[in-house]
C-alpha positions in Angstrom: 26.7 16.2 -3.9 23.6 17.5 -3.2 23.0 20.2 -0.6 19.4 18.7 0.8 18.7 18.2 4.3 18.6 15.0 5.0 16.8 12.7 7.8 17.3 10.9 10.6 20.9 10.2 11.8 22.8 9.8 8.4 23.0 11.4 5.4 19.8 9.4 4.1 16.2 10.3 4.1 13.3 8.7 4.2 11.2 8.2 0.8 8.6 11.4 1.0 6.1 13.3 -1.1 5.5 11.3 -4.3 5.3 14.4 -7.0 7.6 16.4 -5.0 10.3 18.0 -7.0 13.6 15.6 -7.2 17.3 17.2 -6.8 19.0 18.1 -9.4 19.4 17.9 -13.0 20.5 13.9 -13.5 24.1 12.6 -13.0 25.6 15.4 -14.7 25.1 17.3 -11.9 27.4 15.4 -9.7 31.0 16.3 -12.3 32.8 17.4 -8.7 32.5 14.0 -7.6 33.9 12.4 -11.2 36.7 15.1 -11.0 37.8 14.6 -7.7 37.7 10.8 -8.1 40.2 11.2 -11.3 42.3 13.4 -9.5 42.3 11.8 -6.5 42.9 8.2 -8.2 45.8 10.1 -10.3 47.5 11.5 -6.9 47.6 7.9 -5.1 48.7 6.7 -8.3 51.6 8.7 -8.8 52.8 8.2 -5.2 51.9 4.5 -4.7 52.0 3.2 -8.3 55.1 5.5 -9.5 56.8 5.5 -6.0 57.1 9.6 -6.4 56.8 12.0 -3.9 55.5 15.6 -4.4 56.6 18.3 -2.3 54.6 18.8 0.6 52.6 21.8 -0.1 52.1 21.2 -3.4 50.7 17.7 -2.2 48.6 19.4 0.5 46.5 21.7 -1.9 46.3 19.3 -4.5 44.6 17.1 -2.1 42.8 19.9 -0.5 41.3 21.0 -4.2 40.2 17.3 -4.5 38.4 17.4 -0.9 36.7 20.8 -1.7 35.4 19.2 -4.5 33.0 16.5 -3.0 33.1 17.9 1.0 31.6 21.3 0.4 28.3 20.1 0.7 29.0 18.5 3.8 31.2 21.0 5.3 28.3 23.5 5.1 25.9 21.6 6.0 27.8 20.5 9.0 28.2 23.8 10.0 24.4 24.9 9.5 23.7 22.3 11.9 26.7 23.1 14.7 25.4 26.7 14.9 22.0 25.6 15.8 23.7 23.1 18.5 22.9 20.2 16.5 26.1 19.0 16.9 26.0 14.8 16.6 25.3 13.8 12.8 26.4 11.8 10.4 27.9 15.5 8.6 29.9 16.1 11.6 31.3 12.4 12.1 32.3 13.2 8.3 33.8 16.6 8.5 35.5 15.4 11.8 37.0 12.2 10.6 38.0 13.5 7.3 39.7 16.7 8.9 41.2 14.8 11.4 42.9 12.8 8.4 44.3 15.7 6.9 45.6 16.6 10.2 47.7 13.5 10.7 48.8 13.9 7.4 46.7 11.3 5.5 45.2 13.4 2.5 44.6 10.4 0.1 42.6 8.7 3.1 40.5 12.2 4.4 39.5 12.7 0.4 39.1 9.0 -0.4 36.7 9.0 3.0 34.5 12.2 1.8 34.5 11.1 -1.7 33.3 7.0 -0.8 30.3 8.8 1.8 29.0 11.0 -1.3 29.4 9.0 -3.4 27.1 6.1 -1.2 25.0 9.2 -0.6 24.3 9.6 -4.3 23.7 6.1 -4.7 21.1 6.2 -2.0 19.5 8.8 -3.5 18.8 7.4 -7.0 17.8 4.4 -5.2 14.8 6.1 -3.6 14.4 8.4 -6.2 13.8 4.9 -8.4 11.6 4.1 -5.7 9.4 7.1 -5.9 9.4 6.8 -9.5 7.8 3.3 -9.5 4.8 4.3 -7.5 4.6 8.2 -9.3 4.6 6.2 -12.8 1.0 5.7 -11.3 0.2 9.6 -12.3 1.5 9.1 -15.5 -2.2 7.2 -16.7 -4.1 10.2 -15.7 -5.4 11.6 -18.2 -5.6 15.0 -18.6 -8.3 16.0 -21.5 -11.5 14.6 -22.2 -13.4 14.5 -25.1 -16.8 15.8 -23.7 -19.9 15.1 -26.4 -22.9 18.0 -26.3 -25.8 18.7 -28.7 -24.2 16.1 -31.4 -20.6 18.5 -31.1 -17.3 16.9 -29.5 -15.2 19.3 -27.9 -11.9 18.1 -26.0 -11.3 20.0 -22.2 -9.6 19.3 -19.1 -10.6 16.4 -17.6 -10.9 18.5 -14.3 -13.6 20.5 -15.2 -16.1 18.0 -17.2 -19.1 17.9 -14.0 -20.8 14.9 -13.1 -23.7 13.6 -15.6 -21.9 14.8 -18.8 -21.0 12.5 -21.9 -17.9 12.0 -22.9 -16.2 9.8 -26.0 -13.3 7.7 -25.1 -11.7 6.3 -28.7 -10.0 3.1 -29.4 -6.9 2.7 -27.3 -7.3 5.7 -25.6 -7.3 5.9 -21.3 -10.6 6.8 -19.8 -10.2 10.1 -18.5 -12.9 9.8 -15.9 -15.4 7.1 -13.8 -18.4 6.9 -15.6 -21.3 4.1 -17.0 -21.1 2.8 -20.3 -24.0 3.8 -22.6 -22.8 1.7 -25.3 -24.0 -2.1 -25.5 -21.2 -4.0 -24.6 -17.2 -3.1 -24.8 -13.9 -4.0 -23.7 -11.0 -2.4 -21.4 -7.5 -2.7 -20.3 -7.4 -2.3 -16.2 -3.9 -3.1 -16.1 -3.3 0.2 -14.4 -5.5 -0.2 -12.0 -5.4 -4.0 -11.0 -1.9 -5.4 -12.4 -3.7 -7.7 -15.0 -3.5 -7.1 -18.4 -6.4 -9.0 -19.8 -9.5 -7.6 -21.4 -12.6 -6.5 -19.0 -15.7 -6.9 -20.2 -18.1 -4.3 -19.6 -21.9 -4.0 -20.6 -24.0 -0.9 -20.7 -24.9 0.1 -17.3 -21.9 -1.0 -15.6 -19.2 1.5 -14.5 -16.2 1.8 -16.1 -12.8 3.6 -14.6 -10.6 6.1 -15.2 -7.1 4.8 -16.1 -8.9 1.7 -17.9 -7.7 1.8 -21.4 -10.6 1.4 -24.4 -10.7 -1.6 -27.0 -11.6 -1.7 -30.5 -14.4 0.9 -30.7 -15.0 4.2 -30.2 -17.0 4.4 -26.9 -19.6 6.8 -24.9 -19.7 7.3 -20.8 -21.2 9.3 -18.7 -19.6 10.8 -16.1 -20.3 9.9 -12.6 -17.7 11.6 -10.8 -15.3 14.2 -10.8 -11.9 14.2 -11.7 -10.3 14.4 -8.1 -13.3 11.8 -6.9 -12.0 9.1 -9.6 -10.9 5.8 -8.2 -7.5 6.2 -9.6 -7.1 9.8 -7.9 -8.1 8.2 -4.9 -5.2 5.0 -5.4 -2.8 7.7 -6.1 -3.8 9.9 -3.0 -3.7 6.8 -0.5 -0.6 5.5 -2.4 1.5 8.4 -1.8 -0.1 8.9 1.6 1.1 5.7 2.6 4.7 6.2 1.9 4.5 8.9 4.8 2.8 6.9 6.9 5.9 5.0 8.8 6.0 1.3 10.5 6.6 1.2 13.9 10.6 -0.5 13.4 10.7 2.8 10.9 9.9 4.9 13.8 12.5 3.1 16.2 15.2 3.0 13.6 14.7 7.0 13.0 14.9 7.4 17.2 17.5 5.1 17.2 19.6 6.9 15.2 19.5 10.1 17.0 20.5 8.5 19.8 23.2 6.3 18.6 25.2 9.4 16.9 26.3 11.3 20.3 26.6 7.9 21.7 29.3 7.1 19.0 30.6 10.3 18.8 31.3 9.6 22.5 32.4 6.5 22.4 35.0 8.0 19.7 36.5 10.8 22.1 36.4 7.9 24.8 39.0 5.6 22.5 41.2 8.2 22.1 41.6 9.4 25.8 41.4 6.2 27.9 44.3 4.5 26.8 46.5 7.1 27.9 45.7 6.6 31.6 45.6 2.3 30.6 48.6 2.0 28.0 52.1 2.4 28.7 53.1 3.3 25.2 50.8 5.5 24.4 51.1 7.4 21.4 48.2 10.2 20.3 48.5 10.2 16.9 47.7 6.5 16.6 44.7 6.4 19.0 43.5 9.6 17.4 43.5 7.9 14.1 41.5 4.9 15.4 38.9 7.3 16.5 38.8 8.7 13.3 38.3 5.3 11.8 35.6 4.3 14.7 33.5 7.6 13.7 33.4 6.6 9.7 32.3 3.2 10.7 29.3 4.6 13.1 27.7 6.1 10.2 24.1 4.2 10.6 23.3 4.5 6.7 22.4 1.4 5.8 19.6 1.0 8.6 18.3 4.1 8.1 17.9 4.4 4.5 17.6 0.8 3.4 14.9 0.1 5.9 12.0 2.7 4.4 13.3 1.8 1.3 12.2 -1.4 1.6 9.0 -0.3 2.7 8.5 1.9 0.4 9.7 -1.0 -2.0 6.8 -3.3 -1.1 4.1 -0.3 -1.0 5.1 -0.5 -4.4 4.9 -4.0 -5.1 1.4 -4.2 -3.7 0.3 -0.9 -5.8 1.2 -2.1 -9.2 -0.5 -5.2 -9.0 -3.8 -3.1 -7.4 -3.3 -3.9 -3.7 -3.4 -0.3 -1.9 -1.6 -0.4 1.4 -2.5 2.9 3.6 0.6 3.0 5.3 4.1 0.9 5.9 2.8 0.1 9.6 -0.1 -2.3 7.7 2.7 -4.2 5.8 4.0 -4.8 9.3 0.7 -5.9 11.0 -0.2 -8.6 8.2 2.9 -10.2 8.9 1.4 -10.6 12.5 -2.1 -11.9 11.5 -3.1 -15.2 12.6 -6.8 -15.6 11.1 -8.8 -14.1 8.6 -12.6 -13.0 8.5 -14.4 -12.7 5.6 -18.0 -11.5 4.4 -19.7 -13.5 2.1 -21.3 -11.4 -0.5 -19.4 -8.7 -2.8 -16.0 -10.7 -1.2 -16.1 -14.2 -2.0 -19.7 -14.1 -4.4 -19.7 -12.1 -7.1 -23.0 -10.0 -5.5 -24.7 -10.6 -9.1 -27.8 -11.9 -7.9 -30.4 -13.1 -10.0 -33.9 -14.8 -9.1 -34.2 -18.5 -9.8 -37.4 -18.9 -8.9 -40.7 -17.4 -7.3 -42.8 -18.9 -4.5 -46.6 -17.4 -4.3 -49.4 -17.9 -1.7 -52.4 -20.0 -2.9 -54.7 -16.6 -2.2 -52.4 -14.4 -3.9 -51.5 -14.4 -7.6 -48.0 -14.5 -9.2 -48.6 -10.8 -10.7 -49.9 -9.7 -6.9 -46.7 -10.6 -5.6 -44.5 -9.5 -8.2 -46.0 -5.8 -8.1 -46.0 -5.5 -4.2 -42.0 -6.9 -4.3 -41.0 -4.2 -6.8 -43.2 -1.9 -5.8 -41.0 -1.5 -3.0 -37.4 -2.9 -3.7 -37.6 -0.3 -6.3 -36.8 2.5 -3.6 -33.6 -0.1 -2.3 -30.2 0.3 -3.7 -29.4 -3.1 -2.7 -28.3 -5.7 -4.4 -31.0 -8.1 -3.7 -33.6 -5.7 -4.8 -31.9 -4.9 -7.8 -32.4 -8.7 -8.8 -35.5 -8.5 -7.9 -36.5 -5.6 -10.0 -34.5 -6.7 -13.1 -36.6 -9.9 -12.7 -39.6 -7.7 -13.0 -39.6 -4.5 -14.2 -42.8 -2.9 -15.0 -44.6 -5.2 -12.6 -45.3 -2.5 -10.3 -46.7 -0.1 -13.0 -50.1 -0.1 -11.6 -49.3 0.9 -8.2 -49.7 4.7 -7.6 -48.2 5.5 -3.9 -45.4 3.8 -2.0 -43.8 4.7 0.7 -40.7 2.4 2.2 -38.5 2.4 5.6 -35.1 0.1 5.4 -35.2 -1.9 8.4 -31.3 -2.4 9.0 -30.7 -6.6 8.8 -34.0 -6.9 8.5 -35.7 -5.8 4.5 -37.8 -3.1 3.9 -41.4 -2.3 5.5 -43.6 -0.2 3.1 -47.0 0.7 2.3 -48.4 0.3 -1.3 -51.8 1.7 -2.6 -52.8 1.3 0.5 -51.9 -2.0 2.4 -48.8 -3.0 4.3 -45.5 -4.3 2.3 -42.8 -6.5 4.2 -39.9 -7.6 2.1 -37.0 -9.9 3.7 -35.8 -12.3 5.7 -37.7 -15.0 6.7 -37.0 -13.5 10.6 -38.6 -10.3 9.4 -41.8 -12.0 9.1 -41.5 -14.4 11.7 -40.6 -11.1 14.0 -43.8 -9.5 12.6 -45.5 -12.7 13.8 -46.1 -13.6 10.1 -46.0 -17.6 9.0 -44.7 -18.5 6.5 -43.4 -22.2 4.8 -41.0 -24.1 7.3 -39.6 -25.1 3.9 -37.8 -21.7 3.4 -36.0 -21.3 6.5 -33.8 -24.5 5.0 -33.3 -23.4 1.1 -29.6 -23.0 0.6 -30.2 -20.2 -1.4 -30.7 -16.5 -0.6 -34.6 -16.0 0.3 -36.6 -12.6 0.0 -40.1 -13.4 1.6 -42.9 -10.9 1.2 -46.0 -10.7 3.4 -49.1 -8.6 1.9 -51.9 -7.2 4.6 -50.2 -9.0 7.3 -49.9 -12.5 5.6 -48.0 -14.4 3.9 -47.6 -13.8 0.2 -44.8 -15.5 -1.6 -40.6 -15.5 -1.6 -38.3 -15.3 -4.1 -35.5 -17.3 -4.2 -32.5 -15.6 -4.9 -28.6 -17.1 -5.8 -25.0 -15.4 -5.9 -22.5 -16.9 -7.9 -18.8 -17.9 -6.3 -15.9 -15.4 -7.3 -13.6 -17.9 -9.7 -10.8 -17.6 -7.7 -12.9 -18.1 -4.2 -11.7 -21.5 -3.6 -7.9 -20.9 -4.5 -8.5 -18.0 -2.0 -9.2 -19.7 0.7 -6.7 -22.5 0.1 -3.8 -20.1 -0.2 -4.7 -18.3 3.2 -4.8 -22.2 5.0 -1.5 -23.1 2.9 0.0 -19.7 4.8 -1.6 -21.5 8.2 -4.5 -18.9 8.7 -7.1 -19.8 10.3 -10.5 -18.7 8.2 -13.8 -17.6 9.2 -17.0 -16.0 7.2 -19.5 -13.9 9.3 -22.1 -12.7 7.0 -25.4 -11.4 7.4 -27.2 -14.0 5.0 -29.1 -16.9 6.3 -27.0 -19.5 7.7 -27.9 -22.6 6.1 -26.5 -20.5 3.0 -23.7 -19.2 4.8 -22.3 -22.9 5.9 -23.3 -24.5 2.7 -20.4 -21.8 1.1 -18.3 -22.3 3.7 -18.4 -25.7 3.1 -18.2 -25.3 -0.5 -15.0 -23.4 -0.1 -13.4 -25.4 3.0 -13.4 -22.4 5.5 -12.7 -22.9 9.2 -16.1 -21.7 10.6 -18.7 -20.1 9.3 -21.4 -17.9 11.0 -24.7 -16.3 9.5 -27.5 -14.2 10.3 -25.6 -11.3 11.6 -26.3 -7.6 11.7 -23.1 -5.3 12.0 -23.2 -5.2 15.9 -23.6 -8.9 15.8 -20.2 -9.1 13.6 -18.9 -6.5 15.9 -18.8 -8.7 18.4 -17.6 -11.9 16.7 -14.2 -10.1 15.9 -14.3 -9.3 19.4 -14.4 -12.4 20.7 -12.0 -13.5 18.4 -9.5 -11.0 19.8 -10.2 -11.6 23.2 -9.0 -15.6 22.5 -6.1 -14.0 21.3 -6.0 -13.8 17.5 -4.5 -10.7 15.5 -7.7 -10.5 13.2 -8.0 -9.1 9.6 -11.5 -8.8 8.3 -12.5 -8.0 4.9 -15.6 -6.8 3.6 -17.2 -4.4 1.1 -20.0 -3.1 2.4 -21.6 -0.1 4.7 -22.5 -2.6 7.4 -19.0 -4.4 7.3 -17.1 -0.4 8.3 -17.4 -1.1 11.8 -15.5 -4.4 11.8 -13.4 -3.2 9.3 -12.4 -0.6 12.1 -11.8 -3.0 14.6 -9.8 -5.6 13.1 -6.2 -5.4 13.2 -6.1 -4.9 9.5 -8.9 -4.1 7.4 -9.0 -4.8 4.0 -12.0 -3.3 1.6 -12.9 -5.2 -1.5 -12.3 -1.7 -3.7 -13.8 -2.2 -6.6 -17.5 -2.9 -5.8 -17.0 -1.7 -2.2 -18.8 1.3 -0.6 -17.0 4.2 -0.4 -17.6 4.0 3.6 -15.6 0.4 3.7 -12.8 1.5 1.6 -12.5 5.2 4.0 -12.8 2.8 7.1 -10.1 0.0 5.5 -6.2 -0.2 5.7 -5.8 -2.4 3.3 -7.8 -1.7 -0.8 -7.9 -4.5 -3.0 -9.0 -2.7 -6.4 -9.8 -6.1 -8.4 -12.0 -7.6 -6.3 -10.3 -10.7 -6.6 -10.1 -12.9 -2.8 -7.1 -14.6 -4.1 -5.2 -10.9 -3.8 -5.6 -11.1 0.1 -2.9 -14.2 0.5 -1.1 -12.1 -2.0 -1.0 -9.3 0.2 -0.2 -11.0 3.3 3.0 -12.7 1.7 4.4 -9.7 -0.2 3.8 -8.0 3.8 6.0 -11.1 4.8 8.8 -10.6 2.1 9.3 -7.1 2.7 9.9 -7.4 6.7 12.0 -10.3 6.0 14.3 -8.3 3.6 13.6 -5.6 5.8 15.4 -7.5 9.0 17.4 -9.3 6.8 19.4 -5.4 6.4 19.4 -4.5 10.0 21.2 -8.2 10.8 23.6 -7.4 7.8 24.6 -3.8 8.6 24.8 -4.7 12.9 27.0 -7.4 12.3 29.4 -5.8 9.9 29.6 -2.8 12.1 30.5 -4.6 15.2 32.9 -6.5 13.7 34.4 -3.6 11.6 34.3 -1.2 14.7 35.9 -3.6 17.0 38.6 -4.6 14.4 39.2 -0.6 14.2 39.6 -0.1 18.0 41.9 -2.4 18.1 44.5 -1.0 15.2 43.3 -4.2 12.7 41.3 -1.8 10.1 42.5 1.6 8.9 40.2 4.2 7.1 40.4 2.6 3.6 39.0 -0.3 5.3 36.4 1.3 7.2 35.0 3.6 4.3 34.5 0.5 2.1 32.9 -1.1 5.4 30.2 1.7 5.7 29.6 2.5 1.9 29.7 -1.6 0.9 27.1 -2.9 3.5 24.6 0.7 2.5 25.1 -0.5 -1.4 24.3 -4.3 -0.3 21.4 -3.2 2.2 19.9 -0.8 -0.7 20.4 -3.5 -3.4 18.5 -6.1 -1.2 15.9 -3.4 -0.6 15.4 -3.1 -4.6 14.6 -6.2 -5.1 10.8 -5.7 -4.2 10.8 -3.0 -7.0 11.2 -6.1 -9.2 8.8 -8.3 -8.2 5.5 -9.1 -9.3 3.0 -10.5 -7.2 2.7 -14.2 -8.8 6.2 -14.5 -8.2 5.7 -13.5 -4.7 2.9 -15.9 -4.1 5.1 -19.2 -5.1 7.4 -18.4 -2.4 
């Protein structure tokens, strides 16, 4: 067995570091245990089996080679700790019971003992080593090189020092070594190892492809936008494996637990052994002695405290794979608990590909006016919104010299162009400026940009956002799980209840700047609802931060949202949020569904060995059998997918 220091209060730890080195060589390394097993196995045989005897020193260092075998490990590790007065853990209730055993004469039960705990013990660890492998497969799509294109020459270097603005070439069904925008026309890529899908993503020139997506049929050209450390998949891997160390609050209780429970046992042990001889008339030392012995094996808390991460770690997993980032255990555990859901409109149930559908212009100004005014000054916004509006146009502002704009948060933008005043916004931008404008627009279901010239009036255009495809089947698996569901958005609010209706929300509220949506969560909370909000933009951080859980729309979200969030979904994809909540469900479920199984077989077990009915045979198989069951239960996240999880 390995010689590792282990956590908590057994002879288990925790999942940790996700590239950290693992122990060992592979099974081979564990031949003590195999040869102590066959010797062991060949000893009982030819005692029990055969009905011989062996002399009784012969006997006692054959049985003493087969318990040096397998209980070094422990023995020295037991001792490391006793020297430092750490004197109750699971390596001393080993070396104690197993001692003991050999004491009272009972070699083929001290070995069997030793060599059942490490050989449980090794079984624990190539669970979570299996574990940590399904999340580190992760690092495995990185690649490392990068074919870097300069001056008509292709030369291929790490992918960690290509900077920002290069070109690089990605071939046919190579991985994309790092984030950058496609300069060919249109092309094709595999995200499966970012989002769990397999099917083909679409990509046209201009639009950002990933590192980790894999290329289609034709050779391909990016450039780079960011480094190799900034990716988006560096940044799933560094919140992936930052996760598994960040522990749920029943992880935190099991690990305190068991450093209380041990000395309690250890106690409770000593206490079986003394007592009766003041209580029992017949009392014999040798017999209650052994039924401590049998009590300490069974106190081992294994299955709590290594099945219990494990499962965590286990739906961490589950989630990763199929592009749902948890931050940390402790938000598994807090989904479970939500009661309603908040959702932003735009970038989390519309696609935020907005495109103008029509343009409204003021009888004293013309349609070209407008147009070059609009982009004259949308052209220094990165939203959005003014992105469709100078796509719809984009030279119309060629004639205009000298702009200067100010963002007015919630509001639009307020600029000067050649000269005269620019508004661009919301209809309450103008009507705050103490413009008028047509009644007409305040009703339009539709997204509205209205511009005032010179302090009147000059035209609007009217602006619509398409539906996500799987918006509706979103919001109808969140109400199947009995979540309440909400929208707060910052668009006009006829839109904002006309989509809400469209996709059968609870309630839906418009017109709100971030403080505004601040305080909606707020109120919320104070009626008593556990709140998760998802958004995807700058403005939606600060409720993000609030919520219980906040979960960031990753893939076109603002860095600042996915800092703020708990909870990244990389696809985009509102369907992924029920997703999320029931694979949170599942693993607590298998995660209490363990810590019922292991109590109950322990208090039975221990109370059947304090009163002579189990000897240490029994107990050994007790402890190992319900850490094997617990563990195996644990595993079975690993082998879930999330559509399976979401037709439970």
């Amino acid at each position: 067995m390995s010689d590792h220091c282990h956590g908590g209060g057994c002879g288990c730890e925790a999942p940790g570091r996700l590239e950290q080195e693992e122990h060992g060589g592979g099974w081979f390394d564990h031949w003590p245990l195999a040869v102590c097993a066959l010797l062991t196995l060949a000893l009982v045989l030819w005692e029990e089996g055969f009905d011989r005897t062996i002399a009784p020193w012969p006997r006692f260092l054959l049985y003493l080679a087969a318990y040096a075998l397998t209980a070094g490990g422990v023995v020295r590790e037991a001792w490391r700790r006793a020297v430092r007065f750490d004197l109750f853990n699971e390596f001393s209730l080993m070396t104690v019971a197993t001692v003991g055993a050999f004491i009272l004469g009972e070699y083929a039960e001290g070995v069997t003992v030793m060599l059942f705990y490490c050989i449980g013990e090794l079984f624990q660890e190539a669970a979570l080593n299996r574990a940590r492998r399904s999340i580190a497969a992760l690092v495995d799509v990185r690649p490392r090189l990068a074919t870097v294109v300069e001056g008509g020459r292709a030369a291929v270097v790490p992918a960690g020092e290509v900077a920002i603005g290069s070109r690089i070439r990605v071939n046919p069904g190579e991985r994309v070594p790092l984030d950058g925008k496609l300069l060919a026309e249109r092309a094709e890529f595999n995200a499966a190892a970012l989002t769990g899908e397999s099917r083909p993503v679409a990509v046209s020139a201009g639009d950002t492809v990933l590192a980790g997506m894999v290329n289609g049929a034709n050779a391909v050209e990016l450039e780079v936008s960011s480094r190799f450390e900034d990716t988006m998949l560096s940044r799933i891997l560094k919140l992936v494996e930052e996760a598994a160390e960040r522990k749920s609050r029943l992880q935190h209780f099991i690990g305190r637990f068991a450093r209380v429970y041990t000395p309690i046992v250890t106690a409770l042990a000593a206490a079986l052994v003394i007592l009766p001889f003041f209580f029992v008339a017949e009392y014999e030392f040798g017999d209650w002695f052994y039924r401590g012995l049998v009590f300490l094996v069974l106190s081992c808390p294994c299955a709590l405290v290594i099945s219990i991460p494990l499962g965590y770690f286990g739906g961490i997993g589950l989630a990763s794979r199929n592009g749902i980032l948890f931050k940390g255990s402790n938000y598994l555990d807090m989904l479970t608990k939500v009661d309603t859901v908040v959702l932003d409109k735009t970038g989390t149930l519309t696609k935020g590909n907005f495109k103008v559908i029509e343009v409204d212009h003021a009888d004293h100004v013309s349609r070209e006016e407008l147009l070059a005014a609009a982009v004259a000054v949308e052209r220094r916004s990165n939203h959005p919104v003014a992105r469709a509006i100078r796509e719809f146009a984009p030279e119309a502002d060629a004639g205009i010299a000298e702009v200067s704009v100010t963002e007015v948060p919630g509001r639009g933008l307020k600029g000067v162009a050649d000269g005269r005043e620019v508004l661009a916004g919301s209809t309450r931008f103008l009507q705050e400026a103490g413009i008028a404008f047509p009644e007409k627009l305040a009703e339009l279901p539709q997204t509205v940009v209205a511009v005032a010239v010179g302090g009147a009036y000059a035209g609007a255009f009217i602006i619509a956002d398409e539906l996500k495809p799987d918006a509706v089947a979103a919001i109808a698996a969140l109400r199947n799980l009995g979540l309440r569901t909400v929208i707060l958005s910052g668009d006009r609010t006829p839109l904002v209840r006309a989509v809400g209706r469209e996709l059968g929300v609870d309630e839906a509220v418009g017109e709100l700047l971030p403080d505004r949506k601040l305080e909606e969560v707020k109120k919320l909370q104070l009626q008593g609802r556990r709140v998760a909000f998802t958004g995807d933009g700058i403005n939606d951080s600060p409720a993000l931060a609030l919520a219980e859980v906040g979960i960031a729309m990753g893939g076109l979200g603002s860095d600042a949202a996915i800092e703020v969030a708990d909870v990244v979904i990389q696809d985009d994809r509102p369907s992924k949020i029920a997703a999320a909540i029931q694979a949170g469900r599942l693993t607590r479920r298998i995660v209490w569904e363990n810590i019922v199984l292991a109590v109950a077989v322990k208090v039975l077990v221990l109370l059947a060995g304090s009163f002579g009915m189990a000897n240490l045979w029994e107990a050994v198989f007790a402890d190992v059998g319900v850490a094997v069951l617990a563990i195996l239960n644990a595993m079975r996240l690993q082998q879930m997918r999330l559509d399976e999880v979401s037709r439970r």
